[in-house]
BATIGU-116497 format. One record per residue (C-alpha): residue in three letters; x, y, z. Coordinates in pm, 1 decimal. Example, Ala and Ser with C-alpha at 12.3 -4.5 7.8 and 13.67 -1.06 7.14 Angstrom:
! BATIGU-116497
ATOM lotor        u        v        w
ATOM   ALA   1230.0   -450.0    780.0
ATOM   SER   1367.0   -106.0    714.0
***
This chain:
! BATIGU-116497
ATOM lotor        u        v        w
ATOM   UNK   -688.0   1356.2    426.6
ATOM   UNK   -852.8    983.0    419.0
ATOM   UNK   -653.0    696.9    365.4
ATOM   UNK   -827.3    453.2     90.3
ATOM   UNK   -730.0     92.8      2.9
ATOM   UNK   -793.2    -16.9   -313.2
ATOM   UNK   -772.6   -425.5   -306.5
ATOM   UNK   -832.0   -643.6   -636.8
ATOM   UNK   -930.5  -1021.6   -688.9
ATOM   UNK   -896.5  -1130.8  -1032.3
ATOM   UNK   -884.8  -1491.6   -948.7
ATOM   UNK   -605.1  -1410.8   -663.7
ATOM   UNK   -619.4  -1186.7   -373.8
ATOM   UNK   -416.5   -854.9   -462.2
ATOM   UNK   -470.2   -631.2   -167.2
ATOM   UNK   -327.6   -281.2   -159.7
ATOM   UNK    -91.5   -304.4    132.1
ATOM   UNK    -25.9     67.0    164.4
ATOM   UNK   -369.3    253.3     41.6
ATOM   UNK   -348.1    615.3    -66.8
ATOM   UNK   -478.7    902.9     67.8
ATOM   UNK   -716.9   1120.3   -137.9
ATOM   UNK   -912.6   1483.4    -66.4
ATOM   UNK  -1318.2   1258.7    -33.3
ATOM   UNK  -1561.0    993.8   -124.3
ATOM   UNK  -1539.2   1105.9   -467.1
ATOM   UNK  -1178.5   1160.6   -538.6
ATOM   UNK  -1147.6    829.2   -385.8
ATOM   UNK  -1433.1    692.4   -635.3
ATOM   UNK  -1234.6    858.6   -938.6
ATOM   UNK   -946.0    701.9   -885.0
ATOM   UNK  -1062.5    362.4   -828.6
ATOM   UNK  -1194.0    411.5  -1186.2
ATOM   UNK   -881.1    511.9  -1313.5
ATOM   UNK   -639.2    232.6  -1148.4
ATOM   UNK   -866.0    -27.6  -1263.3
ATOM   UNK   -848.7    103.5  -1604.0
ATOM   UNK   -506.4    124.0  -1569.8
ATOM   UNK   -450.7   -226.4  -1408.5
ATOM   UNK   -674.5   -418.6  -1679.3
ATOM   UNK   -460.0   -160.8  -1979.1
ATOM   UNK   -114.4   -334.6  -1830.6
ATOM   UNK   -246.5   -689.5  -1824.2
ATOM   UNK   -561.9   -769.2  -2034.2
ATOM   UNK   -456.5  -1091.6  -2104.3
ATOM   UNK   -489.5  -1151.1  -1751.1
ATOM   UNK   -858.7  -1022.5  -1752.8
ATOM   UNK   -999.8  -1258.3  -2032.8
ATOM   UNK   -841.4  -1576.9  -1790.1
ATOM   UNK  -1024.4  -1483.8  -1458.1
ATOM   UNK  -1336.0  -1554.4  -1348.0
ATOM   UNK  -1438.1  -1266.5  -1178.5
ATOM   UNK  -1267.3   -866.3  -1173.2
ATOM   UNK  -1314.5   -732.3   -885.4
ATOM   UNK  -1193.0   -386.1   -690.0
ATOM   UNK  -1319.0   -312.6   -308.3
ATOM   UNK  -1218.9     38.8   -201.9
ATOM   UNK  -1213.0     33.1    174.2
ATOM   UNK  -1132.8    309.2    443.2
ATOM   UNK   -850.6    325.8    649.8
ATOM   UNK  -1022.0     46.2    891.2
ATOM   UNK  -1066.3   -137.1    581.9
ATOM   UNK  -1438.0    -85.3    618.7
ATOM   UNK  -1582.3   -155.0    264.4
ATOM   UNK  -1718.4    136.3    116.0
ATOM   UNK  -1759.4     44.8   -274.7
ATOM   UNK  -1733.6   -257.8   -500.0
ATOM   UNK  -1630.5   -221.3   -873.8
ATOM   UNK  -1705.7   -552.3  -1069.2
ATOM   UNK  -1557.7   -592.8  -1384.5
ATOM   UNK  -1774.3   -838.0  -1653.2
ATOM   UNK  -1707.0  -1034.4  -2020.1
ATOM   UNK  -1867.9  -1292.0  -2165.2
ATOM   UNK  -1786.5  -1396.2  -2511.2
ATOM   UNK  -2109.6  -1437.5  -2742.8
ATOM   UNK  -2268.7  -1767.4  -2788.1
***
């Protein structure tokens, strides 16, 4: 099975040193939905300070395959 990385920048660099291997594309795609969601759940706080959320999933080359960018803006 593929090994995916799953590297964040919320203001730092937080790359995914180890990756984790997953079935496809799309199981790969899942679970960058779900460790985000799980990542902004533990620190929200964290979220609301940053700039920018973002999460590149990459292949085992660390060829990028997908960006997820995370947005808020407060109103007004």
């Amino acid at each position: 099975m593929p090994r995916y990385f799953f590297d964040i920048v919320d203001g730092q660099d937080l790359p995914d040193p180890e990756g984790s291997v997953h079935s496809d594309l799309a199981a790969a795609r899942i679970e960058a939905i779900r460790y985000s969601a799980e990542v902004l759940k533990e620190m929200p706080e964290r979220f609301w300070e940053c700039e920018r959320w973002v999460m590149t999933v990459s292949d085992a080359r660390r060829s990028p395959l997908f960006t997820l960018h995370f947005h808020a803006e407060m109103a007004g």
